[in-house]
PQR file with spaces between the fields and no chain letter, atoms N, CA, C, O and H, PARSE charges and radii, in Angstrom:
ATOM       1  N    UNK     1       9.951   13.613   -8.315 -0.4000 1.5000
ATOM       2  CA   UNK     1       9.385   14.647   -9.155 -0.0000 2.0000
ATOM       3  C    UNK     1       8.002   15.010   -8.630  0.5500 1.7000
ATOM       4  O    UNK     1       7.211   14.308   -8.000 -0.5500 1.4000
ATOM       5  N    UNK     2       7.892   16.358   -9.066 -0.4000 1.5000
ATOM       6  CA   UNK     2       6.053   16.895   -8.249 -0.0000 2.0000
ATOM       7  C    UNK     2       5.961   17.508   -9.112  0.5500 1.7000
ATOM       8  O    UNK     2       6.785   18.167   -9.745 -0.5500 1.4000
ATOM       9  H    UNK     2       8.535   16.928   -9.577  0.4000 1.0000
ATOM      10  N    UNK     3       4.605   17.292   -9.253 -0.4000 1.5000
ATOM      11  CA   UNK     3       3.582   17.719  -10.663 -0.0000 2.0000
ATOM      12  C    UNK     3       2.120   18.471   -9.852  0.5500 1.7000
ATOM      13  O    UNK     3       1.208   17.944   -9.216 -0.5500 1.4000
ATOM      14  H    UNK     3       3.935   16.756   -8.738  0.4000 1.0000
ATOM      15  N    UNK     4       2.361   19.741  -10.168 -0.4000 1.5000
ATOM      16  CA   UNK     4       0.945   20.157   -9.360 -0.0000 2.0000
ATOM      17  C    UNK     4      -0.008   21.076  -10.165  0.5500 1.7000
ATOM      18  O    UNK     4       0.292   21.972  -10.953 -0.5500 1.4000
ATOM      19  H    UNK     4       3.102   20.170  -10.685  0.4000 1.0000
ATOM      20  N    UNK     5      -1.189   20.653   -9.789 -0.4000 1.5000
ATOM      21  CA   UNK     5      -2.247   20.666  -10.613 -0.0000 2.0000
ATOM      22  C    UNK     5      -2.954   21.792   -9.686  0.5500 1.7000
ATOM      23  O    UNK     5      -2.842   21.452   -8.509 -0.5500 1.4000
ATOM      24  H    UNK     5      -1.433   19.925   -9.148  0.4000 1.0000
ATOM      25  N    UNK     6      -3.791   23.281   -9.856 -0.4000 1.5000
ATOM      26  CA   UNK     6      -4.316   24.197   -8.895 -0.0000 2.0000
ATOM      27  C    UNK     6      -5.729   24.877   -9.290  0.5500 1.7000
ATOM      28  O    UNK     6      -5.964   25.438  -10.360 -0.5500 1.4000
ATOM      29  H    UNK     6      -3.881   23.558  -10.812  0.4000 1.0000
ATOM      30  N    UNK     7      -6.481   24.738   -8.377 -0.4000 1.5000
ATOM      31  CA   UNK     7      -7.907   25.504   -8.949 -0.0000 2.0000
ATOM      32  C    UNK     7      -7.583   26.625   -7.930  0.5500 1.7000
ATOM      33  O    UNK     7      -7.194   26.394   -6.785 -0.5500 1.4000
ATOM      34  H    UNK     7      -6.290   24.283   -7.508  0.4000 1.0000
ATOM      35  N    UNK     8      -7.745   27.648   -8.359 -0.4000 1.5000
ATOM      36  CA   UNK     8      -7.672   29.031   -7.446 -0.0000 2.0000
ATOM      37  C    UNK     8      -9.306   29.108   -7.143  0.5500 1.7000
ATOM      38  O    UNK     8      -9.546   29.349   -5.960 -0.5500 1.4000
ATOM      39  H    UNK     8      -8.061   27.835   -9.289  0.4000 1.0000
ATOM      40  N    UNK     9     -10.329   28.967   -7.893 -0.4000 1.5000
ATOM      41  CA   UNK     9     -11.889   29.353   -7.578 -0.0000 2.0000
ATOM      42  C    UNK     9     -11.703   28.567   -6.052  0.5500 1.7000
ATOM      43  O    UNK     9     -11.504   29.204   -5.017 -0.5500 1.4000
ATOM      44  H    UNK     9     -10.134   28.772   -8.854  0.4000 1.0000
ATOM      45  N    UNK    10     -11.799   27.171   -6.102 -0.4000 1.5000
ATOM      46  CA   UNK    10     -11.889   26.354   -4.853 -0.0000 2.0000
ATOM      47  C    UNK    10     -11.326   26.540   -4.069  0.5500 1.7000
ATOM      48  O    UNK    10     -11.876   26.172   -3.031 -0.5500 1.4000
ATOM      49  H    UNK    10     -11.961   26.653   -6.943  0.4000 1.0000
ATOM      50  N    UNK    11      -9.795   27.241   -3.844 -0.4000 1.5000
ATOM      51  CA   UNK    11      -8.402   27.332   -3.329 -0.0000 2.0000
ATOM      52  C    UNK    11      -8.019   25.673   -2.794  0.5500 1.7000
ATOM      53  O    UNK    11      -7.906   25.195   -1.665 -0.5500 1.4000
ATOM      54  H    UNK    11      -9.347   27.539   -4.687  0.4000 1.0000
ATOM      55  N    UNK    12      -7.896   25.121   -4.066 -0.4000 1.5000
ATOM      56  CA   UNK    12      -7.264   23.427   -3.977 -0.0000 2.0000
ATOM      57  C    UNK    12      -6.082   23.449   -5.052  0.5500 1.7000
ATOM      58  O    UNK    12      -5.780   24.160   -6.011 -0.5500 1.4000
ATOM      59  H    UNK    12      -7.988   25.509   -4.983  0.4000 1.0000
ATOM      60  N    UNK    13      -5.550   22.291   -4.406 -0.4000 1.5000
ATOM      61  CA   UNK    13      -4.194   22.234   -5.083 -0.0000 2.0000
ATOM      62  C    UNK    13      -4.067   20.633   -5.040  0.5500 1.7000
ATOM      63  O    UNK    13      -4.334   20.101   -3.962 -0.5500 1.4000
ATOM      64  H    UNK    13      -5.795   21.713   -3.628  0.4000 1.0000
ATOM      65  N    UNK    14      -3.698   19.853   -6.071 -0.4000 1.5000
ATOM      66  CA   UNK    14      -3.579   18.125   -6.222 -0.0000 2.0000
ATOM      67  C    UNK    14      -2.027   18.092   -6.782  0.5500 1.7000
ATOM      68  O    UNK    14      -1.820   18.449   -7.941 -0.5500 1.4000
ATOM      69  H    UNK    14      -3.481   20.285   -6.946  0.4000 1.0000
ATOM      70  N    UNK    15      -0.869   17.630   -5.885 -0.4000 1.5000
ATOM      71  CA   UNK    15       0.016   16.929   -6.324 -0.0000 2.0000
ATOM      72  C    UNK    15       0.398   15.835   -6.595  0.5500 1.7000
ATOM      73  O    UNK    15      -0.161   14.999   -5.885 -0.5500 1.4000
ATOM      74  H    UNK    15      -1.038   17.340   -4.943  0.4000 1.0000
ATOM      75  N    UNK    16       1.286   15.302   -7.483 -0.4000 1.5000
ATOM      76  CA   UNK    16       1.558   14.346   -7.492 -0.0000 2.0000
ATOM      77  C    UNK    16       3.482   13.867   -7.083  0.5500 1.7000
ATOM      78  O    UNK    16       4.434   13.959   -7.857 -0.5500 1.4000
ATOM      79  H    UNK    16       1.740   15.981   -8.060  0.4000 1.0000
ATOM      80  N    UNK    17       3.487   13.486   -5.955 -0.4000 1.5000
ATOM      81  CA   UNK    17       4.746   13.234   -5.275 -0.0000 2.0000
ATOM      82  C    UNK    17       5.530   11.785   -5.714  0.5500 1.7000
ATOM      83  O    UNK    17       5.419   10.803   -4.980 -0.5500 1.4000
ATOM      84  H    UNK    17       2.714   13.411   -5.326  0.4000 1.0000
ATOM      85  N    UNK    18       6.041   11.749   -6.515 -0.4000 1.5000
ATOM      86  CA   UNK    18       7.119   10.106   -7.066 -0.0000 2.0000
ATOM      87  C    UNK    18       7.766    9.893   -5.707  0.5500 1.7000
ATOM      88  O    UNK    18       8.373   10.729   -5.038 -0.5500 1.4000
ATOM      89  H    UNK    18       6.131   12.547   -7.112  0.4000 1.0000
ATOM      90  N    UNK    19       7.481    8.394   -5.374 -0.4000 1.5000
ATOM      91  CA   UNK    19       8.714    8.401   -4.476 -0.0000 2.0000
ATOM      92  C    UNK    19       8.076    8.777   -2.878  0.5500 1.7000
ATOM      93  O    UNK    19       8.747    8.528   -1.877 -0.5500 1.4000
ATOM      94  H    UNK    19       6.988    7.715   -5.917  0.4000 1.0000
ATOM      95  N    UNK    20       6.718    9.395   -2.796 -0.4000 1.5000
ATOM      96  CA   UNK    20       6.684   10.108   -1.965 -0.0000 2.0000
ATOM      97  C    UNK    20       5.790    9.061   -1.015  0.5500 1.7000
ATOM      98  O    UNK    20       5.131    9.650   -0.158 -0.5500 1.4000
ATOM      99  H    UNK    20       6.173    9.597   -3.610  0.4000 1.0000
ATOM     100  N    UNK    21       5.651    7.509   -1.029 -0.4000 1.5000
ATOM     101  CA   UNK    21       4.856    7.206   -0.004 -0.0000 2.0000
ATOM     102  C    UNK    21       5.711    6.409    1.087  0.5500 1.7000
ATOM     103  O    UNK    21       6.411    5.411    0.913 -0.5500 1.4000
ATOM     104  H    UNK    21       6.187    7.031   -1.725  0.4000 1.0000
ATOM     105  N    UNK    22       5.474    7.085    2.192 -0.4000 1.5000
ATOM     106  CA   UNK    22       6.394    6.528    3.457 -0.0000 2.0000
ATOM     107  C    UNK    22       6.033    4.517    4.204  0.5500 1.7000
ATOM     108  O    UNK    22       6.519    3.895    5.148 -0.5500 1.4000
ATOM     109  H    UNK    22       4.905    7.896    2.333  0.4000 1.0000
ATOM     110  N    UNK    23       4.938    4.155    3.110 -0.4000 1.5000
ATOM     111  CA   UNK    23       5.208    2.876    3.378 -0.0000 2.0000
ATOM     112  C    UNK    23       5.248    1.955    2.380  0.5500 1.7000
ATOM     113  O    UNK    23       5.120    0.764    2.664 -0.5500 1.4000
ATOM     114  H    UNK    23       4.543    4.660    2.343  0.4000 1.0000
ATOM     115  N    UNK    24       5.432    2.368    1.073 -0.4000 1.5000
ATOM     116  CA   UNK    24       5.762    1.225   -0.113 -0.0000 2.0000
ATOM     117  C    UNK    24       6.858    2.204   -0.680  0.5500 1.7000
ATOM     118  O    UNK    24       8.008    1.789   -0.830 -0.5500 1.4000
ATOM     119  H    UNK    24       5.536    3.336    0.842  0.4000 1.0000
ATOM     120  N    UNK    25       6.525    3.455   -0.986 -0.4000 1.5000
ATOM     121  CA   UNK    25       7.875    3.957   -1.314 -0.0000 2.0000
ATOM     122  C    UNK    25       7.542    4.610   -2.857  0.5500 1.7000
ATOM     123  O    UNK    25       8.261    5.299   -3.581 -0.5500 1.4000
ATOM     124  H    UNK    25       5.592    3.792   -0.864  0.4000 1.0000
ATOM     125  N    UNK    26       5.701    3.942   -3.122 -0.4000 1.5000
ATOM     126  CA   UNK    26       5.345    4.389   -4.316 -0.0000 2.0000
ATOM     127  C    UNK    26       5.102    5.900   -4.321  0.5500 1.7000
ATOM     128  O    UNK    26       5.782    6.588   -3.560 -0.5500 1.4000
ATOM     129  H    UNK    26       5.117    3.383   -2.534  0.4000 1.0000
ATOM     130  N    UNK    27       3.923    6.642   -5.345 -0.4000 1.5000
ATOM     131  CA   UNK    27       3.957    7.636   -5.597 -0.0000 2.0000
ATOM     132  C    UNK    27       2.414    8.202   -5.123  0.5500 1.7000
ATOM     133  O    UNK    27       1.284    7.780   -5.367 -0.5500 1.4000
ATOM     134  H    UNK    27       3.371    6.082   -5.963  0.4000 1.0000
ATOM     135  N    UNK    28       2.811    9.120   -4.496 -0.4000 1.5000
ATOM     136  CA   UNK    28       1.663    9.632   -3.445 -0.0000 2.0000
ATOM     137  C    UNK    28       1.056   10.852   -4.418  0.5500 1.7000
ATOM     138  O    UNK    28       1.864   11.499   -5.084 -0.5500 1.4000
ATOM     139  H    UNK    28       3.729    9.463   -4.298  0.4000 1.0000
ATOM     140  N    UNK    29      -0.135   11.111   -4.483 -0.4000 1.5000
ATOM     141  CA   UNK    29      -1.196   11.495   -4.530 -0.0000 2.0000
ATOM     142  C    UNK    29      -1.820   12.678   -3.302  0.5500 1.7000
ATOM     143  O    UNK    29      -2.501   12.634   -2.277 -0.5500 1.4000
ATOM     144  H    UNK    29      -0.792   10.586   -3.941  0.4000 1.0000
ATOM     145  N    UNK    30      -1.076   13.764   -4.177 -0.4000 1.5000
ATOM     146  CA   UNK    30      -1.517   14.736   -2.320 -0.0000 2.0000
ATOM     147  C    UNK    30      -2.629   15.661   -2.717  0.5500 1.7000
ATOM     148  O    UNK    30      -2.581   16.147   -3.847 -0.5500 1.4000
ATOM     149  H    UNK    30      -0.523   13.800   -5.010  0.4000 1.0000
ATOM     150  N    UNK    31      -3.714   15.987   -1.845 -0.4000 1.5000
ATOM     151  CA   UNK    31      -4.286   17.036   -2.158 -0.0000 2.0000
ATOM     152  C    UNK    31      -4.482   18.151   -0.750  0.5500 1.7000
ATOM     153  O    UNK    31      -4.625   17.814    0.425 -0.5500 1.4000
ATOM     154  H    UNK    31      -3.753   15.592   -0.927  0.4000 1.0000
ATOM     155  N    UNK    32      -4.440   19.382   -1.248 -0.4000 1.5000
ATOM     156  CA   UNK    32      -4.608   20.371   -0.576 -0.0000 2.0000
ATOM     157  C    UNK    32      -5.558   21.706   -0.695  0.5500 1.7000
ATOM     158  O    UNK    32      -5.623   22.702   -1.415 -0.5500 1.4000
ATOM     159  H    UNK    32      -4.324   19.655   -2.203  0.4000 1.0000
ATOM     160  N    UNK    33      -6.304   21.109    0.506 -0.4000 1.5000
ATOM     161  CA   UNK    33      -7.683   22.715    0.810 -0.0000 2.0000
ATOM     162  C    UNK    33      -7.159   23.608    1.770  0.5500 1.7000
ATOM     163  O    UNK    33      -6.175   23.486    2.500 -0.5500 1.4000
ATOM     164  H    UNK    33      -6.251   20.299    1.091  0.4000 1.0000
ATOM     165  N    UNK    34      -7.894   24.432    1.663 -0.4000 1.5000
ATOM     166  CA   UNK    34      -7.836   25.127    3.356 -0.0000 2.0000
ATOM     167  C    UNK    34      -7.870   24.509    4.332  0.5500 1.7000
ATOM     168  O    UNK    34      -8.919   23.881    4.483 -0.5500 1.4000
ATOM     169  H    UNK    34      -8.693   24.530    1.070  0.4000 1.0000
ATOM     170  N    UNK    35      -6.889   24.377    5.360 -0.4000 1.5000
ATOM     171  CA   UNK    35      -6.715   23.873    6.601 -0.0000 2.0000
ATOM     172  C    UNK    35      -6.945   22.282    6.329  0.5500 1.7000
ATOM     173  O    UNK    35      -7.516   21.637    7.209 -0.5500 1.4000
ATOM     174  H    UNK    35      -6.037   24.887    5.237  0.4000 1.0000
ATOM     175  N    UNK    36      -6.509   21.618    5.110 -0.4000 1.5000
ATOM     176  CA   UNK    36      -6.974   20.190    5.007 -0.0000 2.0000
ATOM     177  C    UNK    36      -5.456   19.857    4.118  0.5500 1.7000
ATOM     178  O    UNK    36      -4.956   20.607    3.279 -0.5500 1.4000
ATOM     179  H    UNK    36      -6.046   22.143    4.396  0.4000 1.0000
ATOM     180  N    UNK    37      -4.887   18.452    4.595 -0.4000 1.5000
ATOM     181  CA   UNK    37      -4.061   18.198    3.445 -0.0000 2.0000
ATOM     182  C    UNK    37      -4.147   16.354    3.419  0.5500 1.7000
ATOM     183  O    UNK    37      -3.832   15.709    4.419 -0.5500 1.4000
ATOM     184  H    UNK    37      -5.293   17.843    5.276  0.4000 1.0000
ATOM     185  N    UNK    38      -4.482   15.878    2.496 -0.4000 1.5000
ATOM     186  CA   UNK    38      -4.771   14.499    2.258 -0.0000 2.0000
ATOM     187  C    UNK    38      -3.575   13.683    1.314  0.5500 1.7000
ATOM     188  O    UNK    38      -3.218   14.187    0.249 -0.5500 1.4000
ATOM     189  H    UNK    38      -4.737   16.403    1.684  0.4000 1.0000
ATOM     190  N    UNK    39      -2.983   12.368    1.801 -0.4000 1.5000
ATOM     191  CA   UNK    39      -2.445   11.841    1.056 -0.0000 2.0000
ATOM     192  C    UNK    39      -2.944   10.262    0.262  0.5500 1.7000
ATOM     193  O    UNK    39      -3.688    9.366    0.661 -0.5500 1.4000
ATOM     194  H    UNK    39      -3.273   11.958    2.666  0.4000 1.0000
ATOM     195  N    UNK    40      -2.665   10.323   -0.188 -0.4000 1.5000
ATOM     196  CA   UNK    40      -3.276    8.412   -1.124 -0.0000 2.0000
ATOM     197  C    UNK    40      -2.186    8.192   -1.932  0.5500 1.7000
ATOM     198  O    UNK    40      -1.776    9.007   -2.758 -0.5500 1.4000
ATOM     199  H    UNK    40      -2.062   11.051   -0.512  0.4000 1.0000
ATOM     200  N    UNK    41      -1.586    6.840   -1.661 -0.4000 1.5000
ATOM     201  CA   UNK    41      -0.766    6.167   -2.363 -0.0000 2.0000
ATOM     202  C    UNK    41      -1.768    5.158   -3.062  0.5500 1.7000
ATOM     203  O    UNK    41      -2.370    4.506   -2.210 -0.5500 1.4000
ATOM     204  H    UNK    41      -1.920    6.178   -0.990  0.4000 1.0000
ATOM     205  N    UNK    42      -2.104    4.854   -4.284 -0.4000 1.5000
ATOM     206  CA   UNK    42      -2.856    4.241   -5.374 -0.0000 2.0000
ATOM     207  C    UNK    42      -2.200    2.333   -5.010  0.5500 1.7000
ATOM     208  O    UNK    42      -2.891    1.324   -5.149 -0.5500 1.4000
ATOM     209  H    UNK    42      -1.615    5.384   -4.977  0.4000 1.0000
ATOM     210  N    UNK    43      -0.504    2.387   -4.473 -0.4000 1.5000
ATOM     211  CA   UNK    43       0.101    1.301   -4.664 -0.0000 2.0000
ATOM     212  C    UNK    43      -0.476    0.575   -4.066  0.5500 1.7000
ATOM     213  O    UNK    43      -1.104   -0.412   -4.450 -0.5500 1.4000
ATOM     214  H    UNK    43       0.057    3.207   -4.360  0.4000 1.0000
ATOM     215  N    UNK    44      -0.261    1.170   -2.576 -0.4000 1.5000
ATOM     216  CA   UNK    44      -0.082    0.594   -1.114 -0.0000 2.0000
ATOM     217  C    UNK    44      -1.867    0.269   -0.619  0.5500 1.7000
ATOM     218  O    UNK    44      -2.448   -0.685   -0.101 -0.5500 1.4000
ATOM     219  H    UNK    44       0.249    1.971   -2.265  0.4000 1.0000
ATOM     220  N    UNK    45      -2.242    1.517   -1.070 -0.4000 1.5000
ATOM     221  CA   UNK    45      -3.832    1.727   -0.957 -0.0000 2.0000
ATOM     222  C    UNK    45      -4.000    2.616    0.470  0.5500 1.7000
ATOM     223  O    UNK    45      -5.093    2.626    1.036 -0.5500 1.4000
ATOM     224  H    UNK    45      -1.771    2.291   -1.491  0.4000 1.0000
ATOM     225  N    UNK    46      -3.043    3.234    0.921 -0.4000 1.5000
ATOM     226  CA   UNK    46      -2.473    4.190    2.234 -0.0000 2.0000
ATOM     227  C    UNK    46      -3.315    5.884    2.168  0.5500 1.7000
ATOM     228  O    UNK    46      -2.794    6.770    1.490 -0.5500 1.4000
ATOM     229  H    UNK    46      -2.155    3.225    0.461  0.4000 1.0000
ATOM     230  N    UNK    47      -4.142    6.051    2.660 -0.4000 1.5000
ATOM     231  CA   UNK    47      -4.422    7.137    2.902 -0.0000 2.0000
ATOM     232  C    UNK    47      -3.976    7.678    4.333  0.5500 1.7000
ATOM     233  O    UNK    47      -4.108    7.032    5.372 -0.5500 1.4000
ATOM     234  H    UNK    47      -4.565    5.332    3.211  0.4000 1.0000
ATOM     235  N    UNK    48      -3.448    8.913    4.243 -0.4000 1.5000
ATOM     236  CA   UNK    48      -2.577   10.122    5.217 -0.0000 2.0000
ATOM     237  C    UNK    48      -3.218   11.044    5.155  0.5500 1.7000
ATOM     238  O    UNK    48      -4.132   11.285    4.366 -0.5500 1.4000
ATOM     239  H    UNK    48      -3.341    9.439    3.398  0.4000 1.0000
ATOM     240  N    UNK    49      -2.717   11.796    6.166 -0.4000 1.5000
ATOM     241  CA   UNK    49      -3.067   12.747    6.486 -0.0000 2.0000
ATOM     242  C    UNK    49      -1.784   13.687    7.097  0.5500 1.7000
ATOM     243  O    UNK    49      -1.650   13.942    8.294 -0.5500 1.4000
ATOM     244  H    UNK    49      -1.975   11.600    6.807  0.4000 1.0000
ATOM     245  N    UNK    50      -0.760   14.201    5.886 -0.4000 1.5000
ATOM     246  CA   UNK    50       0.658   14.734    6.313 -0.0000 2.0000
ATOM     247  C    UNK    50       0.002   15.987    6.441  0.5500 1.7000
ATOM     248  O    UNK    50      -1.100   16.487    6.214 -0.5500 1.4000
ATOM     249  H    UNK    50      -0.868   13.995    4.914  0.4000 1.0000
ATOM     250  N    UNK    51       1.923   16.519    7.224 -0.4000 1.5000
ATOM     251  CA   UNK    51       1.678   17.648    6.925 -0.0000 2.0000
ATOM     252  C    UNK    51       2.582   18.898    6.306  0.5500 1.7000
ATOM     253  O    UNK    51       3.723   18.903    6.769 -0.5500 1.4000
ATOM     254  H    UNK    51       2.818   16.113    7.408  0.4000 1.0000
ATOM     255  N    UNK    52       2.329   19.864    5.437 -0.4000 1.5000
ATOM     256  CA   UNK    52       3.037   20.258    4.463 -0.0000 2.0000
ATOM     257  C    UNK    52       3.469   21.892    5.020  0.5500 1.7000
ATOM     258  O    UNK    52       2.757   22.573    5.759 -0.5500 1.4000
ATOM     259  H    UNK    52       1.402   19.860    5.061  0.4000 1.0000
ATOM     260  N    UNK    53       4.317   22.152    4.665 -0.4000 1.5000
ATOM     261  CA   UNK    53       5.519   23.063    4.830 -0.0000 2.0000
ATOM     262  C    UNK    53       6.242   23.601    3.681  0.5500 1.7000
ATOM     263  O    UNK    53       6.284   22.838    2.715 -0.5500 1.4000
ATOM     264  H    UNK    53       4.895   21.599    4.065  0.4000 1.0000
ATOM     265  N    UNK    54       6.733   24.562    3.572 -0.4000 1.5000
ATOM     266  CA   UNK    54       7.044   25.260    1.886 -0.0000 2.0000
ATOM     267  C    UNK    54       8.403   25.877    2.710  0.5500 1.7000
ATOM     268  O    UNK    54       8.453   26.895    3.400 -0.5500 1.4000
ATOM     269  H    UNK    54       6.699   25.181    4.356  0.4000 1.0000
ATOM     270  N    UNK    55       9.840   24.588    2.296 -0.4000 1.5000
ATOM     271  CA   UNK    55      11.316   24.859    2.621 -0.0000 2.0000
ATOM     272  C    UNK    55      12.215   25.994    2.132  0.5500 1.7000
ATOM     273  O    UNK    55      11.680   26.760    1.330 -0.5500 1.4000
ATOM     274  H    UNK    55       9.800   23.761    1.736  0.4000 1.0000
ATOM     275  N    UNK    56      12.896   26.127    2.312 -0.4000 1.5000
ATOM     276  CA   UNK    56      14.135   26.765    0.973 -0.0000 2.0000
ATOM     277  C    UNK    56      14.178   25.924   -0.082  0.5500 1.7000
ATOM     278  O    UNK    56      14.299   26.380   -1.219 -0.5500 1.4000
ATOM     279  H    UNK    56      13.330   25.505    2.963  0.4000 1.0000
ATOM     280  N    UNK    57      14.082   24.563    0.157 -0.4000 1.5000
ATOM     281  CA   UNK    57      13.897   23.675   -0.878 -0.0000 2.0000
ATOM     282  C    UNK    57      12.754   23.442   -1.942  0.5500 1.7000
ATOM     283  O    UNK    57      12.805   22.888   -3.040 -0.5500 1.4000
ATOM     284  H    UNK    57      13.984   24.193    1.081  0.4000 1.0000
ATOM     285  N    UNK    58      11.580   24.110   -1.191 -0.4000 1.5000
ATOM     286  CA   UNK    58      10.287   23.782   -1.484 -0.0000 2.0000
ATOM     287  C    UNK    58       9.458   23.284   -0.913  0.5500 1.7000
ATOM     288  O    UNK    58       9.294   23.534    0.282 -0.5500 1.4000
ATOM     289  H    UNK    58      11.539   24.560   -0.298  0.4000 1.0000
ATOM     290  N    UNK    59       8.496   22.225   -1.738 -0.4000 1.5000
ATOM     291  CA   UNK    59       7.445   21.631   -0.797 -0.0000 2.0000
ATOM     292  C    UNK    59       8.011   20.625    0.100  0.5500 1.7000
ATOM     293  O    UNK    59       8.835   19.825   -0.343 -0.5500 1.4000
ATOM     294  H    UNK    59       8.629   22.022   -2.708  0.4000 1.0000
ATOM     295  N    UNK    60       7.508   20.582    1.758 -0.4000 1.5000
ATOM     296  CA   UNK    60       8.162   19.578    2.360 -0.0000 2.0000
ATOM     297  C    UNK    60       6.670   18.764    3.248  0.5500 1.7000
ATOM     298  O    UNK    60       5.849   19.394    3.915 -0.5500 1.4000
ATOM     299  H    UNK    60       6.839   21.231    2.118  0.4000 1.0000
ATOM     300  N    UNK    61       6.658   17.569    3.057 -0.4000 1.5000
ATOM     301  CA   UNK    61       5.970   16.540    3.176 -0.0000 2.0000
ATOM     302  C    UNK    61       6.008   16.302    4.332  0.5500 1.7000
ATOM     303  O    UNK    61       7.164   15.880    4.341 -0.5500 1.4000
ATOM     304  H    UNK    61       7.325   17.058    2.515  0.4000 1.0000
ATOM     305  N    UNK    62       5.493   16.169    5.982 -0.4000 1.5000
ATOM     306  CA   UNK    62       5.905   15.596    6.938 -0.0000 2.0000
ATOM     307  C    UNK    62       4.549   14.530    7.190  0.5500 1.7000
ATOM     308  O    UNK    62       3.344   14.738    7.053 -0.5500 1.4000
ATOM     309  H    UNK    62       4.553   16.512    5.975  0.4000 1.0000
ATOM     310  N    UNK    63       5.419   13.130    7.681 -0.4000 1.5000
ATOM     311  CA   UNK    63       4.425   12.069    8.179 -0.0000 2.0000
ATOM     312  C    UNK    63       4.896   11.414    9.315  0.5500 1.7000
ATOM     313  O    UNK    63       5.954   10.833    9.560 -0.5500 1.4000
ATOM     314  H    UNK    63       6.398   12.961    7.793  0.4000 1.0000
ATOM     315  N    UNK    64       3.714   11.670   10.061 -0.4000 1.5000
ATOM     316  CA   UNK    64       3.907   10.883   11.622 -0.0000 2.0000
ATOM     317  C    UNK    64       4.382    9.948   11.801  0.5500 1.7000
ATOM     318  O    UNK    64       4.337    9.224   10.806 -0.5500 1.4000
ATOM     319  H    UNK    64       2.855   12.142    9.861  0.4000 1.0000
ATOM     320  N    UNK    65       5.029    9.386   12.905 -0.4000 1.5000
ATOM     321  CA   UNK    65       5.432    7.753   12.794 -0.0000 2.0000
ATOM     322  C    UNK    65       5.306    7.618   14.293  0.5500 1.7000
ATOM     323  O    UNK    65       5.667    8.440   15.135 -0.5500 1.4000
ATOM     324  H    UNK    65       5.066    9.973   13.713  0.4000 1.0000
ATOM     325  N    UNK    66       4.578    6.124   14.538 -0.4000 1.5000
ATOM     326  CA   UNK    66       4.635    5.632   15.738 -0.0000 2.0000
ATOM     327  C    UNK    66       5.353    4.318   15.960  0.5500 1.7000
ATOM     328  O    UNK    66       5.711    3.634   15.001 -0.5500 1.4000
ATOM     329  H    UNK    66       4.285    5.456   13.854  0.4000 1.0000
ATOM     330  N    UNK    67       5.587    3.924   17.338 -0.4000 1.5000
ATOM     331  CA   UNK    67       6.081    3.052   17.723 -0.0000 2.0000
ATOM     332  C    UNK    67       4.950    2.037   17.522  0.5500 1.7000
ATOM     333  O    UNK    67       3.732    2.213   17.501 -0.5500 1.4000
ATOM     334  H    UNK    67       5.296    4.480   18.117  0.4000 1.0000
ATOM     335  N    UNK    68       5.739    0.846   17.371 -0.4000 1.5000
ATOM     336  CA   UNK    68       4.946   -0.100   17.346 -0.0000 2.0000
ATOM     337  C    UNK    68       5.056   -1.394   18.939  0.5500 1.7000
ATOM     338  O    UNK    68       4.304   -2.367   18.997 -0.5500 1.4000
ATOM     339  H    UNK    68       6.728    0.703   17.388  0.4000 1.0000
């Protein structure tokens, strides 16, 4: 589920993504400026830096992954 919260004065936007953190699996915390998009999972304590895309589906979340 996504819950989004928007100030048009600032042009910011704060979601809240269930489900949405790619390393505990908790619920991510996204915010979005101009040319900036920040993630924080509260669980894990994971701050990101994805990047976001607007699907046929809707909002789409992308996060890097490296080899280890």
């Amino acid at each position: 589920m996504v819950e989004v919260k928007t100030d048009s004065e600032q042009q910011m936007a704060d979601l809240s993504v269930g489900g949405g953190c790619p390393s505990c699996g908790g619920a991510l915390s996204v915010r979005k400026t101009p040319g900036q998009v920040w993630g924080y999972c509260p669980s894990c304590r994971r701050l990101s830096q994805p990047r976001m895309a607007v699907g046929p589906q809707g909002i789409v979340l992308m996060h890097r992954t490296a080899a280890a």
